[in-house]
C-alpha positions as CSV (number, residue, x, y, z in Angstrom):
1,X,179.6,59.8,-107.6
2,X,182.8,58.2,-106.0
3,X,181.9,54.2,-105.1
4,X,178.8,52.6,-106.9
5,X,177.5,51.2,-103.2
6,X,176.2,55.6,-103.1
7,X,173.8,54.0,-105.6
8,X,171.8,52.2,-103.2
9,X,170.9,55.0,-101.4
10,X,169.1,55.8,-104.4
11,X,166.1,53.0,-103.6
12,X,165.8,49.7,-103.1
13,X,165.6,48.4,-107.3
14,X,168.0,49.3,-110.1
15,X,165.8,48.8,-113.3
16,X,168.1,46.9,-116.2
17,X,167.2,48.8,-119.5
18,X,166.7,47.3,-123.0
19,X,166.4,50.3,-125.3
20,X,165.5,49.1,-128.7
21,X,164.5,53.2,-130.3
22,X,166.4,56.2,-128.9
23,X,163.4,58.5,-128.9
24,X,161.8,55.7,-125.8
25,X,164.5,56.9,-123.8
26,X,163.7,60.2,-122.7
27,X,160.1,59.5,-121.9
28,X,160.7,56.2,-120.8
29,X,163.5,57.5,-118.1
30,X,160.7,60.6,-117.0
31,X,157.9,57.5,-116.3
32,X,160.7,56.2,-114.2
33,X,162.0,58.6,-112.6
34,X,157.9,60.0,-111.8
35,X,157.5,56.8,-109.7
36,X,160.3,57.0,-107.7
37,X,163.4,55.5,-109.5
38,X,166.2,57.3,-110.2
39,X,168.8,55.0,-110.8
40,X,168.8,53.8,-114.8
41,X,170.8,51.5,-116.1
42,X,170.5,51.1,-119.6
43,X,172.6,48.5,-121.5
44,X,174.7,48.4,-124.5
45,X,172.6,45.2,-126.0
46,X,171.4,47.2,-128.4
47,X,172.6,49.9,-131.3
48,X,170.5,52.3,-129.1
49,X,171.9,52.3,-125.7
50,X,174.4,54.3,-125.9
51,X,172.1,57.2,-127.7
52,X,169.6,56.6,-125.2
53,X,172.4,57.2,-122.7
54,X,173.2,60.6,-123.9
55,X,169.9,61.5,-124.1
56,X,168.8,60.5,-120.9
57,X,171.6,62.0,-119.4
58,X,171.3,65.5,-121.3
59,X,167.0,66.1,-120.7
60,X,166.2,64.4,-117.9
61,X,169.1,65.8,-114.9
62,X,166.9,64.1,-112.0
63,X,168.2,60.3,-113.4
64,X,171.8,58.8,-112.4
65,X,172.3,57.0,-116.0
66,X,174.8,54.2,-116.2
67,X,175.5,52.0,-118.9
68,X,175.5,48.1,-118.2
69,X,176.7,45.5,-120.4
70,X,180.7,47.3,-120.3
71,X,182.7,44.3,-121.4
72,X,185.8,46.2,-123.0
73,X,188.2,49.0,-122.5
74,X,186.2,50.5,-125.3
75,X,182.8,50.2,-123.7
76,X,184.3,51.5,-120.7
77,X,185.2,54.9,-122.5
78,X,181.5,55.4,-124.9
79,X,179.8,54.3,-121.7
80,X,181.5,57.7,-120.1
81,X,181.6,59.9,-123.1
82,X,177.8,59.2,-123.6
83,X,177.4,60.7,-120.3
84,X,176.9,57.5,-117.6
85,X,177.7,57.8,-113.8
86,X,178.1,54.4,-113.4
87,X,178.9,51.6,-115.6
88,X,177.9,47.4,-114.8
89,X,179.5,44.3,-116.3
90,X,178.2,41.1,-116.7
91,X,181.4,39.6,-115.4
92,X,185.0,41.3,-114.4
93,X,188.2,40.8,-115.6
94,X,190.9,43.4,-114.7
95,X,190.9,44.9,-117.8
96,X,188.0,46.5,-117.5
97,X,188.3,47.6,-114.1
98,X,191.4,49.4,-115.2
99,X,189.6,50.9,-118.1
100,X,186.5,52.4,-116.3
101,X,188.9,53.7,-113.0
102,X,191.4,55.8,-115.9
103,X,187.8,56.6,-117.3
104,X,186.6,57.7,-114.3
105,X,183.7,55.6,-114.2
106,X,182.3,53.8,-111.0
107,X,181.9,50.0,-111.9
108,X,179.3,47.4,-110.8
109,X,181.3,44.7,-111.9
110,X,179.4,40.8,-112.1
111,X,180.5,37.6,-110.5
112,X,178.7,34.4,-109.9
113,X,181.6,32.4,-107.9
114,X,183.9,33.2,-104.8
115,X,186.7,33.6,-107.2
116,X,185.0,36.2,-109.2
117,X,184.7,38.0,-106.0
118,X,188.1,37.8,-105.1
119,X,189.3,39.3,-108.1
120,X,187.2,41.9,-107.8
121,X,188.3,43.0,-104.4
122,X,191.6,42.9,-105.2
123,X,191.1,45.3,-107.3
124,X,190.0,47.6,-104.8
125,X,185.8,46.7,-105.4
126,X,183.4,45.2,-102.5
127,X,179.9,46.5,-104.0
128,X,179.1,43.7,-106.7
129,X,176.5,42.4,-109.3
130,X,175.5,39.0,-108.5
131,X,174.6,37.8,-112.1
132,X,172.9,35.7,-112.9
133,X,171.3,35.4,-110.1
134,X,168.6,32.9,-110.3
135,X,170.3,30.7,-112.5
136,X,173.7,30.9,-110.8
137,X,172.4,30.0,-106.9
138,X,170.3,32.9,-106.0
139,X,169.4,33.0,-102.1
140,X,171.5,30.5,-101.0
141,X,174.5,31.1,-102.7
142,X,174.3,34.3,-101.6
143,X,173.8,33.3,-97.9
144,X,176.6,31.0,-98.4
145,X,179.0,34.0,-100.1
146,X,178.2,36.2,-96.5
147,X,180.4,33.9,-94.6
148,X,184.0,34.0,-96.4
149,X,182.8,37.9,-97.9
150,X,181.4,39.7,-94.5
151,X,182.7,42.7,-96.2
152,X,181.1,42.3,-99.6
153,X,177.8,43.7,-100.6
154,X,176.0,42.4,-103.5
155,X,172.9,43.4,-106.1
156,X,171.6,40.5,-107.7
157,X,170.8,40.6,-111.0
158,X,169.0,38.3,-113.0
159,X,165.2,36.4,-113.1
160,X,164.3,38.5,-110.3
161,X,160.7,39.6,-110.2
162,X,158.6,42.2,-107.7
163,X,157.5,38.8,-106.3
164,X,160.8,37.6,-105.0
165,X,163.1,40.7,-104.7
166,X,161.6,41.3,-101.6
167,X,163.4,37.4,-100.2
168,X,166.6,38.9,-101.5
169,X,166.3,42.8,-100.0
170,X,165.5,41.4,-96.9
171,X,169.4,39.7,-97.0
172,X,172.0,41.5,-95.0
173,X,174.8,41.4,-97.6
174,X,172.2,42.6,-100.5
175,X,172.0,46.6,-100.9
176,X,169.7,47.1,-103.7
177,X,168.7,44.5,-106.7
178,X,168.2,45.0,-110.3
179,X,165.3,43.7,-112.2
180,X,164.3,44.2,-115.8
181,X,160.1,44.0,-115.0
182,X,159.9,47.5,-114.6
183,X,160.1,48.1,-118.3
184,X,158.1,45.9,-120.1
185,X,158.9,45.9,-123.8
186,X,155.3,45.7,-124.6
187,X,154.8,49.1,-122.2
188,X,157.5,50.8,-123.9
189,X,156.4,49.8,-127.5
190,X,152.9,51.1,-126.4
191,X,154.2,54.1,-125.3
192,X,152.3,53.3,-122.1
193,X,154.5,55.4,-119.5
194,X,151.7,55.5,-117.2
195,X,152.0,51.8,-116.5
196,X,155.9,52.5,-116.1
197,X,155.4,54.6,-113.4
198,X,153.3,52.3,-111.2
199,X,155.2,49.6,-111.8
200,X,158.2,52.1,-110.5
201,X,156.2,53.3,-108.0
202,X,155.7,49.6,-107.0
203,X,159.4,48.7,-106.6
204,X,160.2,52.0,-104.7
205,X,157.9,51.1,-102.1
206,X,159.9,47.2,-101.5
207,X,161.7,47.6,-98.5
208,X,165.1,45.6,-96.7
């Protein structure tokens, strides 16, 4: 993968992935990937992640595994070696851009404000993470962002639910969106993969 924006091919909901035991991860990822989704991002919040990474990325081939949560240089280069396609930050600062391009990782960088997305194209990146995206404007904001950014594409990130990812597909500038109700910690403790894959299934059938 060259340019993150290949991603939203992929379907229309990137699921953002708290792994709190490696051995969830394989099983977890196969539930996902059963119901449509192929597209994991899995974040470094946790001691696991970057495990769960590598083993996502080694059993199950069908998954494009990314790492979110890459804040440093250093994150940037575990993130790769773990075996992610893609990395996503919460923010961006040019540091880390420059750390995942001479790791040769595609980066979903964050931004919340019209600065943060200037920075961010000039450094060569129009497919961003709008994050948080409830809490930092949502719809409008992002309605307001199309005018000065027609070139910018966006996937919000952030209180986003099957209810209202639909209202923010159904935005020109938005490509895809992530949203962290397709793994339910209490599913994954449970070991309930069945419900997993509905609730996959469910977000692959949203449409733009």
């Amino acid at each position: 993968m060259k340019n993150t924006l290949e991603l939203a091919a992929c379907g229309p909901v990137i699921p953002v992935i708290v792994i709190q035991r490696v051995a969830d991860a394989v099983p977890l990822a196969r539930a996902l990937v059963a119901g449509g989704v192929r597209v994991l991002e899995v974040t470094l919040r946790t001691p696991a992640g970057l495990g769960a990474i590598e083993a996502i990325a080694r059993e199950v081939p069908e998954a494009l595994v990314g790492a979110g949560t890459i804040r440093s240089a250093a994150d940037a280069r575990a993130a790769k070696d773990a075996g992610s396609v893609f990395g996503v930050s919460p923010g961006y600062t040019a540091a880390v851009g420059a750390a995942c391009r001479a790791a040769g990782l595609p980066l979903l960088p964050g931004v919340a404000t019209a600065g943060e997305v200037m920075a961010a194209q000039a450094d060569g990146i129009d497919f961003l993470k709008f994050f948080p995206a409830s809490a930092a404007g949502g719809i409008p904001l992002l309605k307001a962002l199309a005018g000065p950014f027609p070139d910018v594409a966006f996937c919000p990130t952030g209180g986003i639910t099957v209810e209202t990812a639909p209202q923010f597909l159904a935005l020109p500038n938005v490509k895809v969106c992530g949203g962290s109700w397709l793994t339910p910690q209490d599913a994954v403790d449970a070991g309930d993969w069945g419900r997993i894959t509905a609730l996959a299934r469910a977000a692959t059938a949203l449409r733009r």
